[in-house]
SEFI-447195 format. One line per field, with one value per residue (C-alpha): x, z, y; residue in one letter. Coordinates in steps of 0.02 Angstrom, whole numbers. Layout:
<atoms>
x: c(X|...)
z: c(Z|...)
y: c(Y|...)
type: c(a|...)
</atoms>
This chain:
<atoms>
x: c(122|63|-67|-133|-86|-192|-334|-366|-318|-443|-573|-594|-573|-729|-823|-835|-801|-988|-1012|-932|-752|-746|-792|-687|-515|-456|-489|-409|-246|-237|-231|-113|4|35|-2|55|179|143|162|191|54|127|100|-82|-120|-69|-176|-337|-322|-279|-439|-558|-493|-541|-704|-775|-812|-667|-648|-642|-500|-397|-386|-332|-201|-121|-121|-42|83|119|96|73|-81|-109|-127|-223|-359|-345|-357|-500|-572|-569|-636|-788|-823|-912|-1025|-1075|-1133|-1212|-1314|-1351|-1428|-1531|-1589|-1665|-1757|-1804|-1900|-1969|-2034|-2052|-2221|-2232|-2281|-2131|-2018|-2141|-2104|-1917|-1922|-2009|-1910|-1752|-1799|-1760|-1601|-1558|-1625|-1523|-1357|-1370|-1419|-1252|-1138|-1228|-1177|-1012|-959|-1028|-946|-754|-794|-881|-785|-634|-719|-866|-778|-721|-895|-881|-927|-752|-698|-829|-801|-920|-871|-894|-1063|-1108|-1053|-1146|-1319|-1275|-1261|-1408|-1522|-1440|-1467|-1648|-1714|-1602|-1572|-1397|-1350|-1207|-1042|-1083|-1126|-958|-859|-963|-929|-735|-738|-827|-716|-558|-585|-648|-510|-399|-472|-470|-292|-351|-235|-324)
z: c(1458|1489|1351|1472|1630|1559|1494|1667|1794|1677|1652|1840|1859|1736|1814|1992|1949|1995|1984|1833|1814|1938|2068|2028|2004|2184|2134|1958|2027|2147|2015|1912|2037|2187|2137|1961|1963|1790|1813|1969|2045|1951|1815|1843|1911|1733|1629|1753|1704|1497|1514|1583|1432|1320|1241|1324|1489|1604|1653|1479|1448|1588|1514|1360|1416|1531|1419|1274|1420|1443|1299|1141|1027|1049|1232|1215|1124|1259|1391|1327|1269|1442|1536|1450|1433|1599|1538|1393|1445|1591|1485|1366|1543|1598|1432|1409|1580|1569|1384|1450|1623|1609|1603|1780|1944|2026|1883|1866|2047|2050|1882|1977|2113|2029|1953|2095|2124|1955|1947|2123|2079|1928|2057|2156|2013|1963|2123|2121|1976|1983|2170|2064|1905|2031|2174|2145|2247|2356|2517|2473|2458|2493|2399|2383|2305|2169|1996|1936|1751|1768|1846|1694|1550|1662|1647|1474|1412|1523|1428|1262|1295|1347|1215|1082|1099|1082|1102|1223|1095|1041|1221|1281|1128|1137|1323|1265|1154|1258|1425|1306|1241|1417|1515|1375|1365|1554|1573|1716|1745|1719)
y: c(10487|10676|10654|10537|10629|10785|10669|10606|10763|10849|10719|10709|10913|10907|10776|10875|11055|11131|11291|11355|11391|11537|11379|11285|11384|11312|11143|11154|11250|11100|10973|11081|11178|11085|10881|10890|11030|11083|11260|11399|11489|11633|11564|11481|11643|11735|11578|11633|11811|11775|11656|11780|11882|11762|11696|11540|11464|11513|11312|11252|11393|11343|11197|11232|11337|11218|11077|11188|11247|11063|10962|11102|11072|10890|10927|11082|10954|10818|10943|11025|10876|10783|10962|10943|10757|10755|10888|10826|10655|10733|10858|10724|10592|10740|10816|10632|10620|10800|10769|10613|10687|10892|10856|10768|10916|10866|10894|11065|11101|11071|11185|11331|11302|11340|11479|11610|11520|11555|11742|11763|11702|11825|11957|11904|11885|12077|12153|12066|12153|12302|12314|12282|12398|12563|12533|12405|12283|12286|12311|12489|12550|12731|12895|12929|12760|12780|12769|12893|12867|12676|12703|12825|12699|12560|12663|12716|12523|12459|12594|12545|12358|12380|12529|12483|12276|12308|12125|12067|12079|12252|12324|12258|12340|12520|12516|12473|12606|12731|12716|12714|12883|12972|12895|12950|13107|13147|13084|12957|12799|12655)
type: c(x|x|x|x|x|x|x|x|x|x|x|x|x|x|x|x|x|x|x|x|x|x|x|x|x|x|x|x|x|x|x|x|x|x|x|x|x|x|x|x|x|x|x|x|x|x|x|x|x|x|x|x|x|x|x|x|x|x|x|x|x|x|x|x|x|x|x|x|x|x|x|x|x|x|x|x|x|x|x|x|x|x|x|x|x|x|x|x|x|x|x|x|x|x|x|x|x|x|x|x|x|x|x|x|x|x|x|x|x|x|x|x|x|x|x|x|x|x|x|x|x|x|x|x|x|x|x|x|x|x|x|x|x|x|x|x|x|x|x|x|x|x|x|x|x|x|x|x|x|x|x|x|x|x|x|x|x|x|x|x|x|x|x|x|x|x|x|x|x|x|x|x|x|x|x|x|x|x|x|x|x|x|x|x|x|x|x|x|x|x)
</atoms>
């Protein structure tokens, strides 16, 4: 019964999470915490921050966590499984109209039109985090609050990523590496 409890909570959580898995989170710790009772929002709250740890869509982790929290392996797979069902069929409708109709201007002109959507959401999700890692959140914008040494690694890995092509997974463990040994070095808390 809670191999089919998980399959559909996370079948439907799939089917109308939009936005990614950071847009969703209130929607998912609905289904979980307060209508199924699976886990506390202690709890929930500790799977969101071991997911954001881990590789993979933060959504698609979630779920996997909660159904190995509820059900062990076999619901880990249904969970999982179910969270991405949605997706796949709907990736799988459009990828099929969009090969038989890219060619078509509206298609063209929805296309274009997306485009600076897309480049400003980056933009936002860009100033969103750089707002938490030099100032511990945007709203404490202030000389003072800076993070000087974040701001330095920041610049150090853009110009690393752009003259060198350091890809993604090695600019993320340099930049590991790199604020390990100056916070360790300056004896600042982190």
């Amino acid at each position: 019964m809670i191999l089919f409890d998980l399959f559909t909570t996370f079948l439907l959580l799939g089917a109308f999470s939009f936005g990614g898995g950071v847009g969703s989170m209130e929607l998912i710790r609905s289904r979980v915490v307060t209508m199924r009772g699976w886990m506390t929002n202690a709890e929930f709250t500790d799977i969101i921050s071991i997911s954001e740890m881990t590789p993979g869509p933060l959504g698609i982790n979630i779920a996997s966590f909660v159904g190995a929290r509820t059900a062990g392996i076999p619901g880990t797979i249904v969970a999982t499984f179910s969270y991405v069902l949605p997706a796949i069929f709907i990736v799988m409708i459009m990828a099929k109209i969009f090969f038989r109709c890219r060619n078509l201007k509206g298609v063209q002109g929805v296309l274009k039109g997306l485009r600076p959507a897309i480049a400003a959401m980056v933009l936002a999700a860009a100033v969103s985090l750089s707002g938490t890692a030099w100032w511990n959140g945007i709203s404490n914008f202030s000389l003072e609050n800076t993070n000087w040494i974040a701001i330095a690694i920041s610049g150090v890995m853009l110009v690393l990523l752009g003259k060198k092509k350091l890809g993604p997974i090695m600019t993320i463990l340099v930049s590991g590496v790199i604020g390990a040994v100056i916070y360790a070095l300056l004896g600042i808390p982190v």
